[in-house]
C-alpha positions as CSV (number, residue, x, y, z in Angstrom):
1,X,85.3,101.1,88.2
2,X,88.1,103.2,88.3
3,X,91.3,102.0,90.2
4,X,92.6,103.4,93.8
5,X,96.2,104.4,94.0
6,X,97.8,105.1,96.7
7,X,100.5,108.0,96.6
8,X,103.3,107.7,99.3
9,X,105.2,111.0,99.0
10,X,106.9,113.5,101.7
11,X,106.9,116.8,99.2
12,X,103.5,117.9,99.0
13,X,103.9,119.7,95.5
14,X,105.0,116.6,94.1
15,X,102.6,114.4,95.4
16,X,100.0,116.9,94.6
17,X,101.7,116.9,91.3
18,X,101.4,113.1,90.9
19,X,97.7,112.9,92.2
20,X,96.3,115.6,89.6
21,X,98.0,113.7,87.5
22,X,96.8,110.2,88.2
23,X,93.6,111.5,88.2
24,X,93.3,112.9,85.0
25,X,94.4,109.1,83.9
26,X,90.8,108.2,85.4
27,X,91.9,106.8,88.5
28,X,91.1,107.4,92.3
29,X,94.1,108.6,94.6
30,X,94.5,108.2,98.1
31,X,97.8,110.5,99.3
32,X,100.2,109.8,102.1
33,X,103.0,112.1,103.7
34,X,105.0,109.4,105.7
35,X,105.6,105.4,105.7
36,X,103.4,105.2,109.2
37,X,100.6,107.1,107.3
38,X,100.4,104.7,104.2
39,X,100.2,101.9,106.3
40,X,97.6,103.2,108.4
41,X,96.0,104.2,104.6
42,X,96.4,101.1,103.6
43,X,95.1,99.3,107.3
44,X,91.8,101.6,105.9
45,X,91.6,100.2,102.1
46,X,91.5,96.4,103.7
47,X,88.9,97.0,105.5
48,X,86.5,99.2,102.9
49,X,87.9,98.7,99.0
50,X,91.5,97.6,98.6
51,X,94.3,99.5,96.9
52,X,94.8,98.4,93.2
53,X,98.3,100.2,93.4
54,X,101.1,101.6,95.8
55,X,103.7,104.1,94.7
56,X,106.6,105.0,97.3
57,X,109.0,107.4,97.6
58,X,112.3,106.3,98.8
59,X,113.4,109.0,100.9
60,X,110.4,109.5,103.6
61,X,110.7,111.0,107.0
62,X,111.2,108.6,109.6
63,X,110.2,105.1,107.9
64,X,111.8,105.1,105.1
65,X,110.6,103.7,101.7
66,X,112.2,100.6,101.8
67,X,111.0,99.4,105.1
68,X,106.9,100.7,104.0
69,X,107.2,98.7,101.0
70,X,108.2,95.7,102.6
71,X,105.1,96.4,105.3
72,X,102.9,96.5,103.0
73,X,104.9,93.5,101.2
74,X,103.8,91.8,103.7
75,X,100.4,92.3,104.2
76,X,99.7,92.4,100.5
77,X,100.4,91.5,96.8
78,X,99.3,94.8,95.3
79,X,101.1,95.6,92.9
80,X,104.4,98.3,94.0
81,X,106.6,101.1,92.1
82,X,109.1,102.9,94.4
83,X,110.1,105.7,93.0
84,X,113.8,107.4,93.8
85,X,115.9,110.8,93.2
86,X,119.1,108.7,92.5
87,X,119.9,106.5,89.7
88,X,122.5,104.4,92.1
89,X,121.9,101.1,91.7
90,X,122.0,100.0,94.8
91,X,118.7,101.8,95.7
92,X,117.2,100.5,92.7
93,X,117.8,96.7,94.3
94,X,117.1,97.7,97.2
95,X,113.8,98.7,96.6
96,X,113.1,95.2,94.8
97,X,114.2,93.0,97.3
98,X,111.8,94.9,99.3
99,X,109.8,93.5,97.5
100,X,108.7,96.3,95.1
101,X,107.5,95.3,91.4
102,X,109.2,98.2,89.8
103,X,110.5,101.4,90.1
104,X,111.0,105.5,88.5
105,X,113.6,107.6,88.4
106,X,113.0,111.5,89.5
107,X,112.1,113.3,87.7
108,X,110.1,111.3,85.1
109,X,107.5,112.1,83.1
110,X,103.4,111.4,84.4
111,X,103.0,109.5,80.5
112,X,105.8,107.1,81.7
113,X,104.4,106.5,85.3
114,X,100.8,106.0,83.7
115,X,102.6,103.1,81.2
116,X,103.8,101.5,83.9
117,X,101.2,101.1,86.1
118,X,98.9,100.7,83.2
119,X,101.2,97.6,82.6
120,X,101.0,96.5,86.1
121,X,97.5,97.0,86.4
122,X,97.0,94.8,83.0
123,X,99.4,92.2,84.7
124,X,97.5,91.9,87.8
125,X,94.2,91.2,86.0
126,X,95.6,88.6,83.7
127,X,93.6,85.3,83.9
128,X,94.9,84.1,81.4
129,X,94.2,80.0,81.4
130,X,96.9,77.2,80.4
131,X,97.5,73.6,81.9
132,X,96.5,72.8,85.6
133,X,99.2,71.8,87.3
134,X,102.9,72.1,86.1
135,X,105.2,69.8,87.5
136,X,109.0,69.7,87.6
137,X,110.2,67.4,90.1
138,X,109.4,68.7,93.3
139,X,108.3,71.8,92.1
140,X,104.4,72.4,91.5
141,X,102.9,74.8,89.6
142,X,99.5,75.7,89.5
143,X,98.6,78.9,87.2
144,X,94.9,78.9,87.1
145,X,94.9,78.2,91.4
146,X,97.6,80.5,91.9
147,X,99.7,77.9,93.7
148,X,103.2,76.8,94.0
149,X,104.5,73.6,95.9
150,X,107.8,72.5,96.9
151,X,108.3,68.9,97.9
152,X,104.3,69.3,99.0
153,X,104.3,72.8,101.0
154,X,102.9,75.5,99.5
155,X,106.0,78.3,98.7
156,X,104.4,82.0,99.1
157,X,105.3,84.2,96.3
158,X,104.5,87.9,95.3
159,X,102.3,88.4,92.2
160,X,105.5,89.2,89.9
161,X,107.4,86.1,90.9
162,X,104.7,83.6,90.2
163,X,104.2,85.7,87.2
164,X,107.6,85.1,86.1
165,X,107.7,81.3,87.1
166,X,104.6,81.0,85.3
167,X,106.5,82.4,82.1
168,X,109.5,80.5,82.8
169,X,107.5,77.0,82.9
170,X,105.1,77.7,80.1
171,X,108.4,77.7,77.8
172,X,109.8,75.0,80.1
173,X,114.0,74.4,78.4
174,X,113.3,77.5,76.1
175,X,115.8,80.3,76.9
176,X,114.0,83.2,77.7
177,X,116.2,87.0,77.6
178,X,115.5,89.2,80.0
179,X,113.6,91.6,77.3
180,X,111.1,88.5,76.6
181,X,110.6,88.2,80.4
182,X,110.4,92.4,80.5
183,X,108.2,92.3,77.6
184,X,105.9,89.2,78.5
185,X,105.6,89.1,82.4
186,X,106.2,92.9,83.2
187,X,104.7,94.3,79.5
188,X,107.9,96.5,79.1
189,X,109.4,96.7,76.0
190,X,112.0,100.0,75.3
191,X,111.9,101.2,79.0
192,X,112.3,98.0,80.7
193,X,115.5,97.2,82.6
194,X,117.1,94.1,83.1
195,X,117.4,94.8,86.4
196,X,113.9,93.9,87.3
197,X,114.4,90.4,86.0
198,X,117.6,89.8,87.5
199,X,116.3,90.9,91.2
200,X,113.1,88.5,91.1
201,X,114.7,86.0,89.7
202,X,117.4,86.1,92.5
203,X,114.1,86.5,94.9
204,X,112.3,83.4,93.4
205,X,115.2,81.2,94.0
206,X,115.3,81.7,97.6
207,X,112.0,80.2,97.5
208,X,111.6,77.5,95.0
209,X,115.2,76.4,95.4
210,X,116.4,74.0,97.9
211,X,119.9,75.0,97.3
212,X,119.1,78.9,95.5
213,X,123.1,79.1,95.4
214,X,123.1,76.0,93.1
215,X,119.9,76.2,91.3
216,X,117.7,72.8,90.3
217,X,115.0,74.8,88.5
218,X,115.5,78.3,87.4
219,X,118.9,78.1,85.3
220,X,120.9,81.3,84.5
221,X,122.4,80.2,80.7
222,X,125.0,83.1,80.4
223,X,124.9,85.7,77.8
224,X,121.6,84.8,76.7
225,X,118.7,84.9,79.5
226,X,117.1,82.2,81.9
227,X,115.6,79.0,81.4
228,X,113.7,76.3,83.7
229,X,114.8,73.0,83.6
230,X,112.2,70.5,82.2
């Protein structure tokens, strides 16, 4: 079955642009003007077929980008790639600590968009097996159930942050660099950008950290990537 993206985009010759474009990939697009109208879109999709994807513009009238993605952040796990007219970097974290799993730069070309959520799409269908329960102190992983505990209470990630825990404890005291992690948990090789890694990694501490300013489990090792601590 083909897979439902949904299009969040004020200019409607870009997001017309973007759908013909999608579609010609193979895929089935749903299109939204304005942050009140994806969520109402994606209210819909819950209740008949759920989204596989969510691309969103920064700049919307009204509610902006930022504050849609972390709506639907919060409803969902679906995969996210906001997509903004500046390069400033402060957009580009902002739009991950929204909660976003990537992001595009205007104007880009449709073959990179449909890499990237190819890679997503890949990511989010992984079932790939390994060991049933990881443990590390207080920390609990489960890959197979999709679980993490801390000190026995179940810490609620997004897809890309268990993703990349998963990673991180499957080589448990192995550095990894951020173009492993780009390459292994996100499928990114030459377009990647650090950034991605650095963002969930500061977002997966808040939650599997009881001090995330003096990390037990996910180590930064300087110069050369991130490690967890066996």
């Amino acid at each position: 079955m083909a897979s439902h993206i949904l299009i969040v985009e004020d200019d409607e010759r870009i997001r017309a642009s973007m759908g013909l474009a999608l579609e010609d990939e193979g895929y089935d697009v749903v299109e939204a003007g304005s942050g009140e109208e994806a969520l109402e879109r994606f209210a819909q999709s819950l209740a008949f077929e759920p989204l596989d994807l969510v691309i969103i513009d920064i700049m919307l009238p009204g509610m902006d980008g930022f504050e849609c993605c972390r709506e639907v952040r919060r409803q969902s796990v679906v995969p996210i790639i906001m997509v903004t007219a500046r390069t400033d970097t402060h957009d580009i974290v902002a739009g991950l600590e929204a909660g976003a799993d990537d992001y595009v730069t205007k104007p880009f070309e449709p073959k990179e968009l449909a890499a990237r959520i190819r890679a997503l799409l890949r990511r989010a269908r992984s079932t790939e097996g390994g060991p049933s329960t990881l443990t590390f102190g207080d920390l609990e992983i489960m890959p197979e159930a999709g679980v993490v505990r801390l000190a026995g209470d179940e810490v609620h990630l997004t897809r890309t942050e268990f993703l990349l825990l998963c990673e991180l404890a499957s080589n448990h005291g192995k550095v990894l660099s951020r173009e492993q992690l780009l390459e292994r948990v996100w499928s990114y090789d030459y377009f990647g950008d650090g950034r991605l890694v650095d963002v969930h990694v500061r977002r997966l501490r808040t939650k599997v950290e009881p001090d995330p300013a003096n990390p037990r489990y996910v180590l930064t090792v300087r110069g050369l990537g991130y490690k967890l601590a066996p």
